[in-house]
MARLUM-804924 format. One line per 4 residues: number of its first residue (from 1); their letters; for each residue x, y, z of C-alpha. Coordinates in steps of 0.5 Angstrom, whole numbers, plus 500, padded with zeros to 3 digits. Example, Ala and Ser with C-alpha at 12.3 -4.5 7.8 and 13.67 -1.06 7.14 Angstrom:
% MARLUM-804924
1) as) 525:491:516 | 527:498:514;
END
This chain:
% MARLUM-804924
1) xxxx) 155:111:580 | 155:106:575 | 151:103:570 | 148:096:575;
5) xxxx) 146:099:581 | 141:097:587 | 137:102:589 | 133:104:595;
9) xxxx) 129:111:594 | 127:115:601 | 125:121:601 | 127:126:608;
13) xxxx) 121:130:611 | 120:134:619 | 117:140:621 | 122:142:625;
17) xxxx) 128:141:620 | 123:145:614 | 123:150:620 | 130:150:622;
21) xxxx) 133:150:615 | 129:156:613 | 132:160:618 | 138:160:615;
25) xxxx) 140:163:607 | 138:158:601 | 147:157:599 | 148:156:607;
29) xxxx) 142:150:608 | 144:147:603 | 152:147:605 | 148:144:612;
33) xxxx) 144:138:609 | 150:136:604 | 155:136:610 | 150:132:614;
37) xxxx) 148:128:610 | 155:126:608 | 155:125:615 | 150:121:617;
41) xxxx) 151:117:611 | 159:115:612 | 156:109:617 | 154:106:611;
45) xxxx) 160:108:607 | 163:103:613 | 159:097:613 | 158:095:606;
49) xxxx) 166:096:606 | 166:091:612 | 161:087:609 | 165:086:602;
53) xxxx) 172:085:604 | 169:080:609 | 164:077:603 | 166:070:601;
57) xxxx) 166:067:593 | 169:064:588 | 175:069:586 | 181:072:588;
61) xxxx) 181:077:595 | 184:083:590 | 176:084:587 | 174:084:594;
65) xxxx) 179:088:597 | 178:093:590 | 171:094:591 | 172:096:599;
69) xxxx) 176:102:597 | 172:104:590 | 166:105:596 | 164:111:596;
73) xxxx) 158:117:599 | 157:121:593 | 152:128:595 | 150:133:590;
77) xxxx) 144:137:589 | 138:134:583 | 137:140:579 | 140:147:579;
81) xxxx) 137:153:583 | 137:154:591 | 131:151:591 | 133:144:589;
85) xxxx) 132:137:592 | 139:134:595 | 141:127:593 | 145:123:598;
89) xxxx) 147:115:594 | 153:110:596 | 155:105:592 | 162:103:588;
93) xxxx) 165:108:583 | 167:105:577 | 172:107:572 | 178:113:575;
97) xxxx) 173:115:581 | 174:109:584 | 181:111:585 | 188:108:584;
101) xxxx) 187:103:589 | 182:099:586 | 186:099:579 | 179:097:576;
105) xxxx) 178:091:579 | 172:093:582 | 169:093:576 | 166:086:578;
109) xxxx) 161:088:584 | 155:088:579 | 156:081:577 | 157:079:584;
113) xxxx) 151:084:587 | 146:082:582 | 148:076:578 | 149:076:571;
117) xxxx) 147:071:565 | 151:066:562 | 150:064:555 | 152:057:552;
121) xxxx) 159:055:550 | 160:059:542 | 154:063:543 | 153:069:539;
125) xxxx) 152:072:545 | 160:073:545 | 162:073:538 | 168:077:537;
129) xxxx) 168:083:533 | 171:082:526 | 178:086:524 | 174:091:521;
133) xxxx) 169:093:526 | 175:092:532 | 179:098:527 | 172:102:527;
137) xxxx) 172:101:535 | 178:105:536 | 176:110:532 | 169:110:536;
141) xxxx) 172:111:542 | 177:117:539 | 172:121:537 | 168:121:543;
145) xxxx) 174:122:547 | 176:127:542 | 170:131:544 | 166:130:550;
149) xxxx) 171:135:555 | 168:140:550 | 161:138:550 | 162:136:558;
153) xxxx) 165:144:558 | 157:147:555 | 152:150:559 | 148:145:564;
157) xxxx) 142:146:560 | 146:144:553 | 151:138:556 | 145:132:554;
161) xxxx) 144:135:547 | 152:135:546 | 153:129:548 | 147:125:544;
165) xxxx) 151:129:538 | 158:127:539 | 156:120:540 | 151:120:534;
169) xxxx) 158:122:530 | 162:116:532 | 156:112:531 | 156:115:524;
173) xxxx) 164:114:523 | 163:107:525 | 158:102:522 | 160:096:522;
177) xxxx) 162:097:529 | 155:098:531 | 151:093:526 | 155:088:530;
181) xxxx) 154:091:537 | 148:091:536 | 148:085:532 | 151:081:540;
185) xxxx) 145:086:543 | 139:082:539 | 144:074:541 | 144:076:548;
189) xxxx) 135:077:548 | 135:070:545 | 140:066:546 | 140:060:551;
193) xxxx) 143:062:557 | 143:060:564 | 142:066:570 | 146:066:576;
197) xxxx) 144:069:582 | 146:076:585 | 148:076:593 | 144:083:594;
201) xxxx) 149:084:600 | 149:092:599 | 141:092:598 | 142:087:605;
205) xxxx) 146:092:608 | 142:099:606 | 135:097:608 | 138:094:615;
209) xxxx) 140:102:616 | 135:106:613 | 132:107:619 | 139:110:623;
213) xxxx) 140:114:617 | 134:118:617 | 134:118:624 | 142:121:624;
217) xxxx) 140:126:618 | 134:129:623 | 139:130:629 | 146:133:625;
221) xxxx) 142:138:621 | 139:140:627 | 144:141:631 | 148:143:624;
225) xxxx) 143:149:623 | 144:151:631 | 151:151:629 | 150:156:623;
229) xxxx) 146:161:627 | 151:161:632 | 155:164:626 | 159:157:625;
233) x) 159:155:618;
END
């Protein structure tokens, strides 16, 4: 959902729920377990919105109140094909999927989660870019926004090669630009800086109600595969 994430993996297993799943047609268990994941995840939706609203820090309530509504269930299949594994992930949307409540200050959560590095007074760390590399910038960004729909528009199987090939001709378009991101990149590694630590409120909270989730999953594609046998999709 975001380039900083907390990760908790868990991998779902029970007889009965292989067995009633495979009573029923590939397309429809997987309609099952995506509703009934979305289902027994929603709680978690719930309390890590409560617990951010509620979270004290310096700063101002818009950020909190930002990544309350950018919070989101995000459920989809890992991989192609019916027999594909289903990914169920919580976790704050960044950019336009954080929808237009939170207007982009959700963009803060990584720093307040997981904490971040500061970097001396004048560090290289933070130089800013020269006026050369800043007019390159536009034109990185231009030609990736140029031509990502298209790339994004390919085959599944085509969609990663296309887009190392869009980024590696803005890349090509802008050397200054990226000597001197990179340049910051190598400051970053060496330069002097002091780590102030992350809350991990959400990693709190989701390893708190694991349990509950696996148990709820169980009980919802149960009683949503007896559904679908009945005839109600």
């Amino acid at each position: 959902m975001k380039a900083t994430q907390v990760t908790l993996k868990t991998q779902f297993r029970d007889g009965n729920v292989r067995a009633a799943l495979a009573s029923l047609g590939p397309k429809v268990a997987q309609n099952v377990i995506k509703r009934s994941m979305r289902k027994a995840l929603d709680p978690v939706r719930s309390a890590l919105r409560e617990t951010w609203v509620a979270a004290g820090y310096r700063g101002k309530p818009l950020h909190r109140r930002a990544i309350d509504k950018a919070t989101r269930i995000d459920v989809r299949r890992a991989g192609g094909g019916t027999s594909a594994g289903i990914t169920g992930r919580v976790g704050v949307m960044y950019g336009k999927g954080g929808g237009a409540g939170a207007g982009g200050r959700q963009k803060i959560w990584h720093l307040l989660e997981g904490g971040f590095r500061h970097y001396a007074k004048g560090s290289k760390a933070y130089a800013n870019f020269s006026k050369d590399a800043k007019v390159e910038q536009d034109n990185y960004k231009a030609i990736i926004k140029a031509n990502r729909p298209a790339a994004m528009k390919a085959p599944k199987t085509e969609r990663a090669g296309r887009m190392r090939a869009v980024f590696a001709a803005a890349r090509d378009a802008a050397p200054s630009f990226v000597a001197e991101r990179s340049a910051r990149a190598v400051a970053r590694k060496t330069a002097t800086a002091k780590q102030i630590p992350g809350a991990f409120r959400s990693r709190a909270v989701a390893s708190r109600m694991l349990p509950e989730v696996t148990k709820n999953l169980r009980d919802y594609i149960l009683q949503a595969c007896k559904e679908a046998l009945r005839g109600n999709k």
